[in-house]
N, C-alpha and C positions, 0 to 999 in steps of 0.2 A: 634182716634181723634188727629190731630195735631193743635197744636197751634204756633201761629206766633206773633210776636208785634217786632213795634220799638221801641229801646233803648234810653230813652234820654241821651243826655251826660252828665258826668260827669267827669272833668280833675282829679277828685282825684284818678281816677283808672286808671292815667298812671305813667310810670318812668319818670326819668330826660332824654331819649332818646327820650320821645314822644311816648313809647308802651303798651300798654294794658297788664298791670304787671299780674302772672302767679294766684295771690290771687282775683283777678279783676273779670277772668276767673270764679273760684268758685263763686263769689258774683254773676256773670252773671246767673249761672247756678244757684242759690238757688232763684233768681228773679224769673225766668223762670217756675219755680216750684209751688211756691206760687201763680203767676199770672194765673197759668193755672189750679190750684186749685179755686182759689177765682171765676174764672171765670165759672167754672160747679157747684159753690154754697158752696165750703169750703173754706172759708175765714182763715186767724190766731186765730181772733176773736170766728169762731164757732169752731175750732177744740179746742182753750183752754177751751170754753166752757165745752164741753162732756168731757172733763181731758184727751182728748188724742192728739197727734203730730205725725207727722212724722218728725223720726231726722236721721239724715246722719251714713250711716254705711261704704260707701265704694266711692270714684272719682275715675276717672277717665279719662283724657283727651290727647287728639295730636293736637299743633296748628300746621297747614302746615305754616302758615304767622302768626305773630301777628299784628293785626288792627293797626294802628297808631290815637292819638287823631281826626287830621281831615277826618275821614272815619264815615259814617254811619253805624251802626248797626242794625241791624236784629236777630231776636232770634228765632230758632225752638226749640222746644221739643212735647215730646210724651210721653206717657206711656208703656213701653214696657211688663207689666203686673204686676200681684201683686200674689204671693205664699205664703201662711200661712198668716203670719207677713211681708212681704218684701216685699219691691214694688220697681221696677224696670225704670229708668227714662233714653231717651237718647237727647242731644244737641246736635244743631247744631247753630256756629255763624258766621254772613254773614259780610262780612264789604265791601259797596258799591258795595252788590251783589254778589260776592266771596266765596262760602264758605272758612271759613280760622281754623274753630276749630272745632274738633266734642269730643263728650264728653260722659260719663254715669254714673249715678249713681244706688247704693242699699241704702234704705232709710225703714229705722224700724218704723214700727205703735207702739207707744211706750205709755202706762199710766204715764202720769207725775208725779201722787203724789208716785205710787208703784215701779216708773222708771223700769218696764214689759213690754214685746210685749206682744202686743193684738191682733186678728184679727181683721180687717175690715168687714165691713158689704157687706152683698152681693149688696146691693145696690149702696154701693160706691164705689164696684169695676166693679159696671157695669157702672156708670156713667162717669170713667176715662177713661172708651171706648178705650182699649191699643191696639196698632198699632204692627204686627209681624212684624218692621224692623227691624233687630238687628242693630246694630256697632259695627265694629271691633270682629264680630262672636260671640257679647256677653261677648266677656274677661271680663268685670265687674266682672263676678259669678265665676270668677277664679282664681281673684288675689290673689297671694301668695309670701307677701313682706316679707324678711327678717329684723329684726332690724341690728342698724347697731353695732359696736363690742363693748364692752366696752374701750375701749383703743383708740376710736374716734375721733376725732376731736368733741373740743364742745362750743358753743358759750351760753350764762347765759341770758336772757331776763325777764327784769323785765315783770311783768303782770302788769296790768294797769286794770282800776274798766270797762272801758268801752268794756273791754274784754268778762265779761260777758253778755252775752243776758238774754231776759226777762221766758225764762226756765231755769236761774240759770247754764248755763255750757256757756264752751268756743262753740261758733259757727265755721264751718267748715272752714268759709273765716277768720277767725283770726289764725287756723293753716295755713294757707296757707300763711298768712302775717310772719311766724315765719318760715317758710320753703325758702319763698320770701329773708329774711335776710339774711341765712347763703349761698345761691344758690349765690347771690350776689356779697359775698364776693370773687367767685370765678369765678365774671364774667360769668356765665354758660350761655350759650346759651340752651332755651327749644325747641326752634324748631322742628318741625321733628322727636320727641322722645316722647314715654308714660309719663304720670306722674301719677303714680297711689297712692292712698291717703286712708289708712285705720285707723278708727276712731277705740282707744283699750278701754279705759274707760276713764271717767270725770275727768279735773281736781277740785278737789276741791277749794270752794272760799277761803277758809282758805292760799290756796297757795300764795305765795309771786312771784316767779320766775319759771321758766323752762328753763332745760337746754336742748339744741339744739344739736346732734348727728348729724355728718353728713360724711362721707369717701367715697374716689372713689373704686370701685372693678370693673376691665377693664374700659368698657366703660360708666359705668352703676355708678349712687350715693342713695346710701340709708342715708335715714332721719329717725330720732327719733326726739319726744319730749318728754320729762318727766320732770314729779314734785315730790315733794318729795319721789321719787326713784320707781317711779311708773312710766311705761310706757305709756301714753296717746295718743301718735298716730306713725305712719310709715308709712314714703312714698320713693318711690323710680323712681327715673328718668330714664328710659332706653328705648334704639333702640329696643330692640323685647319684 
């Protein structure tokens, strides 16, 4: 089953260029998800209910273009299946018809109070009705980011309360907003390039800050974030 809708806009998820920032992307894609959930009958609502979720284990995306504010938006996605515990999801975003980003994620059926994967019901993975098109031949199920070294470059970002989502962790578009900072700083152009994004463990609310890792190796930038000296995510910008 594929699913489709229009994006309404919002300026808040552009730069001071006019583009559709790289953390935007992810908010795009975790929309996408939830609307195409709620719409075969799993809302936020019912899945908190049963005390289970699905939370982000793995992104992945390549914009050919990024959308500029006046462009309309389109949003695909699919389900590209679900194994054990994992469910597998891939994007695609249109802007004035175009495609200009394609995307995918691995997404853990997860018990909230045990924070456990759990299977899914056979029912609910027959109702996601998964589509065999891959992207990008699947690379999702294959990423293998390095951290980046200790001796990094690293930038200190306070947390803020609104960091947390309503399952008590940081959400995947707020790492992406702390990856967005330090990319920044260096001008990077995403274009044209992976950006792959793996979710290590929680940071806890107790934390104050995180510090941001970031060094060029060739072509290629690998990202950390960590909090009190615990690894929380890694991501890495590269051409293959």
């Amino acid at each position: 089953m594929f699913f489709e809708f229009e994006r309404h806009f919002d300026v808040a998820d552009y730069n001071h260029k006019g583009l559709l920032r790289t953390d935007s992307i992810l908010k795009i894609f975790q929309e996408a998800a939830i609307n195409h959930s709620a719409n075969i009958g799993y809302s936020t609502q019912s899945y908190m209910g049963s005390g289970n979720i699905w939370m982000h284990n793995k992104n992945l995306f390549k914009a050919d273009v990024l959308p500029n504010f006046r462009q309309k938006l389109k949003i695909k996605t699919w389900s590209r299946g679900i194994e054990k515990f994992k469910g597998f999801r891939n994007y695609e975003i249109y802007a004035d018809g175009e495609k200009c980003v394609t995307g995918s994620s691995v997404w853990i059926y997860l018990n909230i109070e045990k924070r456990r994967p759990v299977r899914p019901s056979q029912e609910m993975v027959d109702n996601y009705d998964s589509e065999d098109v891959p992207v990008f031949s699947d690379r999702v199920k294959k990423i293998n980011i390095q951290q980046p070294s200790a001796d990094a470059d690293e930038v200190v970002i306070k947390i803020r309360p609104s960091d947390f989502d309503v399952n008590g962790h940081v959400s995947n578009v707020t790492y992406g907003q702390y990856f967005e900072t330090v990319l920044s700083d260096y001008d990077f152009d995403v274009t044209g390039k992976y950006f792959s994004i793996a979710y290590q463990s929680e940071i806890k609310t107790s934390a104050k800050e995180v510090a941001v890792r970031y060094e060029k190796i060739d072509s290629a930038y690998r990202l950390g974030v960590y909090s009190d000296g615990v690894c929380n995510c890694i991501g890495e910008v590269s051409y293959e």
